[in-house]
BAMITI-610477 format. One line per field, with one value per residue (C-alpha): residue in three letters; chain; x, y, z. Coordinates in Angstrom, 2 decimals. Layout:
firo = (ala ...);
tortor = (A ...);
px = (X ...);
py = (Y ...);
pz = (Z ...);
//
This chain:
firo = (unk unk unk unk unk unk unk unk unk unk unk unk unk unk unk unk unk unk unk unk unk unk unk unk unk unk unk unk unk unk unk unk unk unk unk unk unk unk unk unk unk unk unk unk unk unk unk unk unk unk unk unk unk unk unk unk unk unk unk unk unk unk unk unk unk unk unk unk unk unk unk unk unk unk unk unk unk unk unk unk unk unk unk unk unk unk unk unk unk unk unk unk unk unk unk unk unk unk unk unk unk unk unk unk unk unk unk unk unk unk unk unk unk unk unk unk unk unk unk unk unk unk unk unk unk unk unk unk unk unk unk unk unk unk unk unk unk unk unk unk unk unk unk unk unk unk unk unk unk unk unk unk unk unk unk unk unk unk unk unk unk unk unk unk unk unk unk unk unk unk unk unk unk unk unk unk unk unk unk unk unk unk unk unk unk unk unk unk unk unk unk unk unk unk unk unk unk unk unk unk unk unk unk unk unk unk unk unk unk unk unk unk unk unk unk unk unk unk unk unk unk unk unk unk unk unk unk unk unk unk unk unk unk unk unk unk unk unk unk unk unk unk unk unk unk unk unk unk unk unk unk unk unk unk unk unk unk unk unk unk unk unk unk unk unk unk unk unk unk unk unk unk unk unk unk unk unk unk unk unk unk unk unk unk unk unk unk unk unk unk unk unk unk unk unk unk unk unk unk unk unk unk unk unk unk unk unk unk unk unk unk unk unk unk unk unk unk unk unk unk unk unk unk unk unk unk unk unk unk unk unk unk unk unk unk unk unk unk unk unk unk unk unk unk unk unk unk unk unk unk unk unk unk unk unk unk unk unk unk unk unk unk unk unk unk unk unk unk unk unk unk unk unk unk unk unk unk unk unk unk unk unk unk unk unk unk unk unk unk unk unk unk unk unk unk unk unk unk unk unk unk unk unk unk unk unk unk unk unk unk unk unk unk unk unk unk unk unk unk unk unk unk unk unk unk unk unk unk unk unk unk unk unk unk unk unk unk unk unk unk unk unk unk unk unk unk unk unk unk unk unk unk unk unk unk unk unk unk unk unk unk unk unk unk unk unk unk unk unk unk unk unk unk unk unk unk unk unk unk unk unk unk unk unk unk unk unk unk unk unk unk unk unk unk unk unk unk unk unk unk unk);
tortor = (A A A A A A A A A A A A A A A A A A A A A A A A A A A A A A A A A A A A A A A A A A A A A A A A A A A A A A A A A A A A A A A A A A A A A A A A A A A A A A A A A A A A A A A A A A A A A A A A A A A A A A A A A A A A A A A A A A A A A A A A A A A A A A A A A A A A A A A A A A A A A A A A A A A A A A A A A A A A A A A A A A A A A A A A A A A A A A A A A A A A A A A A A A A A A A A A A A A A A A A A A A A A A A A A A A A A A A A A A A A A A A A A A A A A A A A A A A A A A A A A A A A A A A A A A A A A A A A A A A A A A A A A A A A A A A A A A A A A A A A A A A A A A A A A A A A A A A A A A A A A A A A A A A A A A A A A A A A A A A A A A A A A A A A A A A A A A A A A A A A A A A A A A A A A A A A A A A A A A A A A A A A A A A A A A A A A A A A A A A A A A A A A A A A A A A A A A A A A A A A A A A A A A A A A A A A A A A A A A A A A A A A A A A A A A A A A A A A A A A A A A A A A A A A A A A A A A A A A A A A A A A A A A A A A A A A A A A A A A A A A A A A A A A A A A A A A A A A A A A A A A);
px = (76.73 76.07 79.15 80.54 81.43 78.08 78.51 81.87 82.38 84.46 81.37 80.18 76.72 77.14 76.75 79.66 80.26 82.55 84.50 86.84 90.48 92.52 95.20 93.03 91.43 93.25 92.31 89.10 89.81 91.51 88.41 86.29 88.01 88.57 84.37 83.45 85.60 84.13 80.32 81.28 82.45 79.80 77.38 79.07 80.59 80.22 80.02 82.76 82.14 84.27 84.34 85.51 82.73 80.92 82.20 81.13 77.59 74.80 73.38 70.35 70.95 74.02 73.64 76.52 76.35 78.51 78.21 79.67 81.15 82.34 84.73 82.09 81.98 84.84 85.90 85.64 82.78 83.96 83.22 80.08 78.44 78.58 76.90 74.41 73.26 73.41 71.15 72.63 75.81 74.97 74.04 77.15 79.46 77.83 78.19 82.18 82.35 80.77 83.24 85.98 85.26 84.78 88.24 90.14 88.77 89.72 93.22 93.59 91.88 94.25 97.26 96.69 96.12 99.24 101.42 102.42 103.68 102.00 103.77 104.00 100.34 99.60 102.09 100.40 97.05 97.26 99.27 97.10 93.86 96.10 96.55 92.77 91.56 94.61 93.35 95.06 93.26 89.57 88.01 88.03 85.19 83.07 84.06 82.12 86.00 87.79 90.22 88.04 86.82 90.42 92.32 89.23 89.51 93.24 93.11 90.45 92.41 95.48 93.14 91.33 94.84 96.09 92.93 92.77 96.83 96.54 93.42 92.98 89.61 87.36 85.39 88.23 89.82 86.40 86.09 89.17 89.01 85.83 87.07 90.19 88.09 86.00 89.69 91.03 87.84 88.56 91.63 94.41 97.04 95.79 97.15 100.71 98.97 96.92 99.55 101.72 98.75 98.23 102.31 101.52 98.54 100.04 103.41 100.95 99.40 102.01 103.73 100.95 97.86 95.12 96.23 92.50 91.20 93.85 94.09 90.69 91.47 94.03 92.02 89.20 91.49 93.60 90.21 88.99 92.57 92.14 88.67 90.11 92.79 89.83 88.17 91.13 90.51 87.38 87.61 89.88 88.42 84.98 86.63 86.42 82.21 83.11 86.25 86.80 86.63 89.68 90.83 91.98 95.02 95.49 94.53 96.57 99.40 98.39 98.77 102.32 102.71 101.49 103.28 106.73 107.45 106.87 107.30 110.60 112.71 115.59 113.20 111.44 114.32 115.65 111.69 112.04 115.62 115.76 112.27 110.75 108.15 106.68 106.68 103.82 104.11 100.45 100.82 104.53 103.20 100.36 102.64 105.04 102.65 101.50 97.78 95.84 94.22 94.04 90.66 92.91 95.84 93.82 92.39 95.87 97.19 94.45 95.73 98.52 97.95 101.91 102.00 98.24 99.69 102.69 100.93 98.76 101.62 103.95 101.88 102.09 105.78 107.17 108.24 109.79 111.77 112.83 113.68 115.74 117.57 118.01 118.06 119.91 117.33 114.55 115.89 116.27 112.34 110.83 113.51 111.32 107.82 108.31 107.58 104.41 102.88 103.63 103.26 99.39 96.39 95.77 92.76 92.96 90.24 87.36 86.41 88.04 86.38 87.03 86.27 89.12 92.53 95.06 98.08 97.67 98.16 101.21 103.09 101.56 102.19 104.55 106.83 106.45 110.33 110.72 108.98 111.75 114.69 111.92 111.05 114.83 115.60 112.62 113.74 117.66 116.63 114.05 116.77 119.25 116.85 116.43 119.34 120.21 117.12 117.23 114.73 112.69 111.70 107.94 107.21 108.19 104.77 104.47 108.18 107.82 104.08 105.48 108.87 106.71 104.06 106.70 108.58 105.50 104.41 106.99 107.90 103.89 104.71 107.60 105.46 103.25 106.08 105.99 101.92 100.71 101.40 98.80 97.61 100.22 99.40 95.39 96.46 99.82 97.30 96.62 100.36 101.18 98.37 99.78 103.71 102.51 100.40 103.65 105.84 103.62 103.82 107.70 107.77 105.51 107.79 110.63 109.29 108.32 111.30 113.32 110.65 111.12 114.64 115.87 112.60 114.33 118.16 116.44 115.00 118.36 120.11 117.29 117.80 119.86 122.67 122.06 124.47 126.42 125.90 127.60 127.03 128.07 126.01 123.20 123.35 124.25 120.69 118.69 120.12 118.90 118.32 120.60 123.43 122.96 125.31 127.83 128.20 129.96 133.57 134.58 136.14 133.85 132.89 129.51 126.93 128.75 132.08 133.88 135.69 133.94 136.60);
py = (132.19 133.00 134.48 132.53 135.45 136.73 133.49 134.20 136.09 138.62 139.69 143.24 142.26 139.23 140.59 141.19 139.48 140.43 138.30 138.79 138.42 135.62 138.03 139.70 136.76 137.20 141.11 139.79 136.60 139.75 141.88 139.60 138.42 141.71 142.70 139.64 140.35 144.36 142.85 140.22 143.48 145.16 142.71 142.79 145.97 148.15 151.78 153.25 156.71 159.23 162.44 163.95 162.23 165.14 167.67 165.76 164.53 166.15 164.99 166.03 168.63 170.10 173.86 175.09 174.77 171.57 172.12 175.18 176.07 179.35 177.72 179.14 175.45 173.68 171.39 171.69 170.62 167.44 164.97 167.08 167.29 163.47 162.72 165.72 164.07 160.65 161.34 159.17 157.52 154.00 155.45 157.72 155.01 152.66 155.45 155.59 151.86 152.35 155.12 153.29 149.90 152.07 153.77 150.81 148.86 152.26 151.87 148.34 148.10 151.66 149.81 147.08 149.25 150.98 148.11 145.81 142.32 140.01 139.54 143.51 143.39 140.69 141.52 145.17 144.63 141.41 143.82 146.11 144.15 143.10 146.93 147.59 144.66 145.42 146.18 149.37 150.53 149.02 149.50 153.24 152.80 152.39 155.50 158.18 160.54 162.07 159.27 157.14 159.96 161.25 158.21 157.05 160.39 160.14 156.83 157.56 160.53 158.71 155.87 158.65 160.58 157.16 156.37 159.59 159.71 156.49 157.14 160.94 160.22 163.61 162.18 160.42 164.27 165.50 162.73 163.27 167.07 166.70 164.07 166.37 169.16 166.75 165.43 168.68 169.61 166.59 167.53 170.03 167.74 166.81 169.84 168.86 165.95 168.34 170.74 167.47 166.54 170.16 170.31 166.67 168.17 171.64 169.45 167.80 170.74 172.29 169.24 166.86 167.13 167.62 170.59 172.80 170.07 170.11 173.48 174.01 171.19 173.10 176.06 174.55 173.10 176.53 177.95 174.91 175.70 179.62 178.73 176.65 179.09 181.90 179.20 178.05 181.13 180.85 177.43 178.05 180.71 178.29 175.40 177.68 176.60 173.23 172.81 174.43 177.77 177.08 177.67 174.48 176.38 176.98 173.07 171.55 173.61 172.78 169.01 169.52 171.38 169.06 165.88 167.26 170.39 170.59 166.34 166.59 169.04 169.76 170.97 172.99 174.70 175.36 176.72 179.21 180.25 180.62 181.00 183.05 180.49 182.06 179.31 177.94 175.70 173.73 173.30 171.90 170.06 168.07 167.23 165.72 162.96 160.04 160.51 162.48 165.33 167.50 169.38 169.56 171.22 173.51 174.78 174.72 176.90 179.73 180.39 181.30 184.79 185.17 181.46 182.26 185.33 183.81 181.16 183.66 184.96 182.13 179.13 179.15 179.29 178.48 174.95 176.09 178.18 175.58 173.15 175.70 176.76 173.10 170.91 168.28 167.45 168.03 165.74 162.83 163.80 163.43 160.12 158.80 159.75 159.33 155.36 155.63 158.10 155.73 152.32 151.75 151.85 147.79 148.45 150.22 152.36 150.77 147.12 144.76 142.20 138.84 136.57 138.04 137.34 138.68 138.25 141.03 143.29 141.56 141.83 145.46 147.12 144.91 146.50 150.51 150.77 148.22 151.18 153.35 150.53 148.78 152.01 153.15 149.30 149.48 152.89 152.16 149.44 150.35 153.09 150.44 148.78 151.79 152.93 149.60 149.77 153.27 154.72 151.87 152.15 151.45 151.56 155.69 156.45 153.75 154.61 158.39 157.92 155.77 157.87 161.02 159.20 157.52 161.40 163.42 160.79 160.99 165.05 165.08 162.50 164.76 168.07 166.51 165.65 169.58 170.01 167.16 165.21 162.63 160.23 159.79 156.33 158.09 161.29 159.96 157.20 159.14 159.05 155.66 154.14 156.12 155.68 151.77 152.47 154.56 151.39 149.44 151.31 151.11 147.61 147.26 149.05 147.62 144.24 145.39 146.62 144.02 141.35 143.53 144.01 140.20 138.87 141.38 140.09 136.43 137.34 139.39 136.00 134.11 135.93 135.00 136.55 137.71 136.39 139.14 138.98 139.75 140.94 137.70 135.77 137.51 136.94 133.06 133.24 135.00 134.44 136.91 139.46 142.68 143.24 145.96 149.00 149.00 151.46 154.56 154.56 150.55 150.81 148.68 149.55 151.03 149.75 151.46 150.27 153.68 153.46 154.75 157.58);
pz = (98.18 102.27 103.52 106.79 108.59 109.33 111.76 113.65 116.67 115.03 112.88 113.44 113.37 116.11 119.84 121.58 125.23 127.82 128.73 132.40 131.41 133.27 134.28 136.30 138.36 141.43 141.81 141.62 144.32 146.54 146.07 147.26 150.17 151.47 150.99 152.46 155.33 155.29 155.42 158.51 160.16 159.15 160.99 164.14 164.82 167.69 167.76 169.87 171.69 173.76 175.39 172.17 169.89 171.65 169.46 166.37 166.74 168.36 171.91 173.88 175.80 173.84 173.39 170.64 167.04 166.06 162.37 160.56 156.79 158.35 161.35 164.46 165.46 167.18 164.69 161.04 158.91 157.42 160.19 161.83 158.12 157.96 161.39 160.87 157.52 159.07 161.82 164.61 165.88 164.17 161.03 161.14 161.68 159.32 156.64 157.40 157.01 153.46 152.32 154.25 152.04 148.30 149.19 150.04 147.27 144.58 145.74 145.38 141.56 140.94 142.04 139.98 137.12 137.50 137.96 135.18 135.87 137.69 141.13 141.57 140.82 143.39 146.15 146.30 146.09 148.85 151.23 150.54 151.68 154.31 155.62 155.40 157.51 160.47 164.29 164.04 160.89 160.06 163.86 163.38 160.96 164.21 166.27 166.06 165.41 162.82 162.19 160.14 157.23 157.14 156.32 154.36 152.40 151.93 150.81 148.28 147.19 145.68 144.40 142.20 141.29 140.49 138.34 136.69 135.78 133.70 132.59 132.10 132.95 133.87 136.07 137.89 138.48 139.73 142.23 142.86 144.05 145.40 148.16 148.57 149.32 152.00 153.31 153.81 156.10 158.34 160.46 160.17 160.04 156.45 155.01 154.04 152.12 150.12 149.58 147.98 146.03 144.39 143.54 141.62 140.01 139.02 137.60 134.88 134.15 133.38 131.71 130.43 128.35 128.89 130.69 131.20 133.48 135.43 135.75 136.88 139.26 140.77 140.65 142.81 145.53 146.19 146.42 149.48 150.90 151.25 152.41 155.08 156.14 156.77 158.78 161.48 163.39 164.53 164.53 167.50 169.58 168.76 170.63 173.75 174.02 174.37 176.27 179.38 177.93 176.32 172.48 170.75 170.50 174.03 175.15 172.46 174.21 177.60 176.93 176.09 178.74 180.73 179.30 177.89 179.58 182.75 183.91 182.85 185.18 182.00 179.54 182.13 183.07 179.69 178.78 181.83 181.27 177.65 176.46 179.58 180.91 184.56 187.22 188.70 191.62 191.77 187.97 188.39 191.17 189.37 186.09 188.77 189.37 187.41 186.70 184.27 186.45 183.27 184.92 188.13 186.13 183.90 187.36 188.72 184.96 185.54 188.95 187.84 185.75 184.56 182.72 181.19 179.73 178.63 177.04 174.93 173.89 172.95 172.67 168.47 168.36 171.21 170.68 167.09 169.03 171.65 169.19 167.22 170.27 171.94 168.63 170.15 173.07 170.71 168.19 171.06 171.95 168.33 168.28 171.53 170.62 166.82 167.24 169.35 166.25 163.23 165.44 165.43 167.78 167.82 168.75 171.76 171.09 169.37 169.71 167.28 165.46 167.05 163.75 161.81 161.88 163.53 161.65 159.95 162.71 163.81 160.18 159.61 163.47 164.72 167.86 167.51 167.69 164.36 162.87 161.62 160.72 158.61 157.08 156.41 155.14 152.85 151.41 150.78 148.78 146.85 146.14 145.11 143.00 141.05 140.55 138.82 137.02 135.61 137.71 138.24 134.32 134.25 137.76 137.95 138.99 141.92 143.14 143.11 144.63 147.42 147.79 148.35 150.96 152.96 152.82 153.85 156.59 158.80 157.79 159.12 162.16 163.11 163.16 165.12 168.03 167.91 168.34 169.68 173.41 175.11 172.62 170.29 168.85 167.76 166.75 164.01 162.98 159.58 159.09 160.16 157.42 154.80 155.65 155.39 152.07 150.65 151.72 150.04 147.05 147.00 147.32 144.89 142.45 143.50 142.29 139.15 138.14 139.32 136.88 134.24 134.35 134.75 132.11 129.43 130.29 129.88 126.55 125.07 125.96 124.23 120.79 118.10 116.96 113.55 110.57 108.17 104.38 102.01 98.14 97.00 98.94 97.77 94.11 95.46 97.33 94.65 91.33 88.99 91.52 90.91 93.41 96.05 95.87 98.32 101.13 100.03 101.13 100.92 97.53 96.26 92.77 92.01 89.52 86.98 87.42 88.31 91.63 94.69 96.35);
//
């Protein structure tokens, strides 16, 4: 007799076909939405240049090495590798919008793993998309700068640590420290990311299995870190070929100089009273205007031999020291300028696409100074929610991953108020897209511990109670069936009729 079997689909000798699973149909609406809008920009993109694009791709006529694994060029390698492989400024760029689109989509299919129920899933990965296709974030795919590999690189980074702690997956963990070596190769301010990364890693290899993998992990990135520490030296005196003469150092400090020091009569005076700053009248005179002139006050700086010394000398630590000896003032300064570094670009650098949206932007980067009370709002009640939910339950991994990028974000943003003066909005862009993809992230959690918590009160309050039996009605139910001891202690006797004591 022919067995039927050999006919069904659950027969091991019938071909299995994959079939997508309804659950995760609107990941796959989101997905394509978001590459559809990545090919549109694609097609009509234009590629943005400035002075500083200089130092990144080649030009005719340039005559210093732009490209070094050893730090004798002035930035280092990660950027200048791309554009040297690329060939040209359109290829370059084009290449950025490729790795830009594969991060953003890693993220968004590793969030959606992660997360559980349904309207977590979908309110991260839509906000998500949302973030990626913002003025402030997608146009640096087009400008031939760092900003679009690092965030690119960062982004990519937590999609693959994301990937690989659900999965385990090997070659999730080898993506994942090969793009961390790229990232931290990009910019220096990447560094406190990478250092957070390698305490995550080192935590499961110490406390998780497989534990080799992630040691050798861990291994490999100390290794690109101590690579990149021998390279920041030379890196600095290499900038000297292509600015002005000047070390990055040394122009980084001249900026702030520039902009916070010497424009603003208080802190000057504190800088030459407590920290020994020389005067220098044309300097002091050019910062008391409104324009630029930074040729005119570099010119104006070297003729003044005192302050160039002083600078050599001080220019590392000094505004540690000024903030340790003046905390109040400096803590009203980061207050100011801390806005303007997480608030967005909107696309005040390279063009924007005109056929997308805009509302994006607007919910995304809304007013710079909405920044922080949004951020703070977000925070306290994702705390809340998580303290009623006993640590957010399922959703540890997407709470702790957000706490720790909305933490290191604005530690990083608040460095920078130390470092950095000029372009605030382009040089905290790295840390205002990751603040947003850590609030995103927190959110995220927050919902799914909120479903979680209210579906399992509705389904305690569903079940019935159970009824007590007794002895007696169990010989009533099952006659014939031999009575079942009683508990010792209820001086109930036992099979044998002696008392129980």
């Amino acid at each position: 007799m022919p067995s039927a079997a050999v006919d069904t689909p659950t027969s091991p000798s019938s071909p299995r076909r994959w079939r997508p699973r309804p659950a995760h149909l609107p990941l796959a609406v989101l997905l394509t939405v978001y590459l559809a809008a990545r090919l549109l920009i694609l097609t009509r993109f234009t590629v943005y240049t400035s002075v500083d694009s200089t130092s990144y791709a080649d030009r005719p006529g340039n005559t210093i090495d732009l490209l070094s694994f050893t730090g004798h060029a002035p930035r280092p390698w990660g950027v200048p590798l791309l554009y040297a492989l690329a060939g040209s400024d359109r290829a370059g760029t084009t290449v950025q919008w490729g790795i830009s689109t594969l991060a953003w989509s890693l993220l968004i299919g590793a969030t959606w793993l992660l997360l559980r129920t349904l309207p977590a899933r979908l309110a991260a990965a839509a906000a998500l998309v949302g973030l990626a296709l913002t003025r402030s974030v997608y146009p640096w795919d087009h400008a031939v700068l760092s900003e679009s590999l690092s965030i690119s690189l960062g982004v990519a980074a937590l999609a693959l640590l994301a990937i690989w702690v659900r999965t385990r997956s090997r070659v999730a963990l080898g993506a994942l420290v090969l793009t961390t070596l790229w990232w931290t190769f990009t910019r220096q301010d990447v560094l406190p990311y990478v250092l957070l990364l390698l305490v995550v890693l080192t935590g499961y290899a110490l406390l998780r299995r497989p534990r080799r993998a992630a040691l050798v992990a861990v291994a490999v990135l100390l290794g690109g870190l101590a690579w990149n520490t021998a390279t920041v030296h030379p890196t600095d005196e290499s900038y000297r070929a292509w600015y002005s003469g000047l070390s990055l150092s040394e122009a980084t400090f001249l900026y702030r100089l520039r902009f916070q020091i010497l424009n603003d009569p208080p802190v000057a005076r504190a800088y030459r009273r407590d920290l020994g700053m020389p005067r220098c009248a044309p300097a002091e005179q050019i910062a008391a205007g409104t324009p630029w002139q930074m040729t005119e006050f570099i010119a104006a700086w070297r003729g003044c031999p005192d302050l160039v010394d002083w600078t050599a000398r001080e220019k590392d630590t000094v505004a540690y020291r000024y903030a340790l000896t003046h905390p109040r003032h400096a803590a009203a300064t980061t207050g100011e300028v801390l806005p303007t570094l997480l608030g967005g670009t909107t696309g005040r650098y390279a063009d924007p696409v005109a056929a997308l949206p805009t509302f994006p932007e607007r919910v995304f980067f809304p007013d710079p100074d909405r920044v922080l009370p949004v951020t703070g709002l977000i925070v306290v009640l994702a705390a809340a929610v998580g303290a009623l939910t006993r640590g957010f339950r399922r959703a540890r991994w997407s709470a702790a991953a957000g706490g720790l990028l909305v933490a290191a974000s604005t530690a990083s943003a608040v460095a920078g108020t130390l470092f950095t003066a000029g372009e605030y909005a382009r040089f905290g862009i790295q840390e205002a897209v990751l603040l947003r993809v850590g609030l995103i992230l927190l959110v995220a959690a927050t919902v799914e511990a909120a479903t979680t918590a209210l579906r399992d009160r509705a389904a305690a309050r569903r079940e019935p109670t159970p009824t007590p039996t007794t002895p007696t009605d169990s010989a009533v139910d099952a006659p014939g069936a031999p009575a079942e001891p009683a508990p010792a202690g209820d001086g109930q006797p036992d099979p044998a009729g002696a008392p129980r004591s």
